[in-house]
C-alpha positions in Angstrom: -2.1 59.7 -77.8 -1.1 56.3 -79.7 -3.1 53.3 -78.6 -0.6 50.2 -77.5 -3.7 47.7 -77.7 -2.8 46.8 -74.4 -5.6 45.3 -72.5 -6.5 45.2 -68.6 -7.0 41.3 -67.2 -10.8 41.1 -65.4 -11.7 39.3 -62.7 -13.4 35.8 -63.7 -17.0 35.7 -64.1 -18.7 32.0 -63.9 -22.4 34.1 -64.9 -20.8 35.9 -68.1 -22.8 33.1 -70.7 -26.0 33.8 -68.3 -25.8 37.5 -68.7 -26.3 37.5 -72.2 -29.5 36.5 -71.5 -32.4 38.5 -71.1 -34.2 36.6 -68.3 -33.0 34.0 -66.2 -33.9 30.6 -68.1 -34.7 32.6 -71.2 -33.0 30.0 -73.3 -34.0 26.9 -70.9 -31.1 25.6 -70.1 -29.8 24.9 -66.6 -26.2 25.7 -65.5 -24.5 23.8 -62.9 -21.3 25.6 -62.2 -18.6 25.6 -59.6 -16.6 28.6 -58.0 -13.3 28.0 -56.1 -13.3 29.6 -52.3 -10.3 29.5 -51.1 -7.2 26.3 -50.8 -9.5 23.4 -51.6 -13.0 24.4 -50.5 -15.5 25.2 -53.4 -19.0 25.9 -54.1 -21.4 24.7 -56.8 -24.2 26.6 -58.3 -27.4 25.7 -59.9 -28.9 28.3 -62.2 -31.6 28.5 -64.7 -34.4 26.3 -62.7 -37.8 27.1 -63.5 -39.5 29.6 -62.0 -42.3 27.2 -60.5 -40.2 25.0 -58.9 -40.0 25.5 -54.9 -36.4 26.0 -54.8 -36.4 25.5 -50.9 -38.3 22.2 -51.7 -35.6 21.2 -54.0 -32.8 22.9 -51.7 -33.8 20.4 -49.2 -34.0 17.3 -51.3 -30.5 17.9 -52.4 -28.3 18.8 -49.0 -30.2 15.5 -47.2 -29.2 13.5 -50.5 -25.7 14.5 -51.0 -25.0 15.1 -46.9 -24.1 18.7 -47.6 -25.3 22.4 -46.5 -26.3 25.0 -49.2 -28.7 28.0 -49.5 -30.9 30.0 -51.9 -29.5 33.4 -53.1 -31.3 35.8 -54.5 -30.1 37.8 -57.6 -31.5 40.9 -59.1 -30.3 40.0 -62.4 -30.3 36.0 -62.3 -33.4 35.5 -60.1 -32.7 32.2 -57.4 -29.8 30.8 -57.8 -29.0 27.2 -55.5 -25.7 26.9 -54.0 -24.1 23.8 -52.4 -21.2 22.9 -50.2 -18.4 21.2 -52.3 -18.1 19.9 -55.9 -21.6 18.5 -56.4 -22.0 19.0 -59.8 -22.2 15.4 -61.7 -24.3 14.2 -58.3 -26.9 17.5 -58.8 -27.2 16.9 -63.0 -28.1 13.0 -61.9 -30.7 14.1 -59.3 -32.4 16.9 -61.6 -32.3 14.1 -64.8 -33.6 11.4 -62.3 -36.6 13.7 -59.9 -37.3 14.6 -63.7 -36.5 18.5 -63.3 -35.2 19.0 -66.5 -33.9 16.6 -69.4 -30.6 15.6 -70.1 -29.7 17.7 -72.6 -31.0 21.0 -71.0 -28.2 20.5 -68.8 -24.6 22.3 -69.2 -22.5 22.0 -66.2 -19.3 24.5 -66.5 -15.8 24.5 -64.7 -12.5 23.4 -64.6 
């Protein structure tokens, strides 16, 4: 059989970089992301938190400061992951800098 070198398109995967991990926040960096629903709706994600932090606690703080609704998923692979209600990704990077989360340049916010 002769091989063309053709190869297959994947779907998009915003958690490919966090993968090559080996634990979630292995390399201490948080991820701020955003996924596109469907027309113009969206969804950002906050990934790599520590693993002390009360993410319901945070969860919280963030929908009543931003006037949004959002959840806490639970990964087998990427342990909590936040997600928010619309593009809330330069307003979430301020709020983890400012409630001194994380520092500035732990920070990598991904997408478009």
């Amino acid at each position: 059989m002769v091989d063309l070198g053709i190869q297959i398109p994947s779907t998009f995967d915003p958690f490919a970089e966090a993968k090559e991990t080996d634990a979630p926040g292995a390399k201490e960096y948080v991820h701020i992301r955003i996924q596109q629903r469907n027309g113009k709706k969206s969804l950002t994600t906050v990934q790599g938190l520590k693993r002390e932090f009360s993410y319901e606690k945070i969860l919280k703080d963030l929908k009543k400061e931003f006037c949004c609704n959002g959840n806490v998923v639970h990964d087998k692979e990427l342990g909590k992951i936040i997600q928010l209600q619309g593009d809330q990704r330069k307003n979430v990077s301020h709020f983890l800098i400012q409630a001194g989360l994380v520092k500035k340049d732990h920070i990598k916010i991904h997408g478009f």
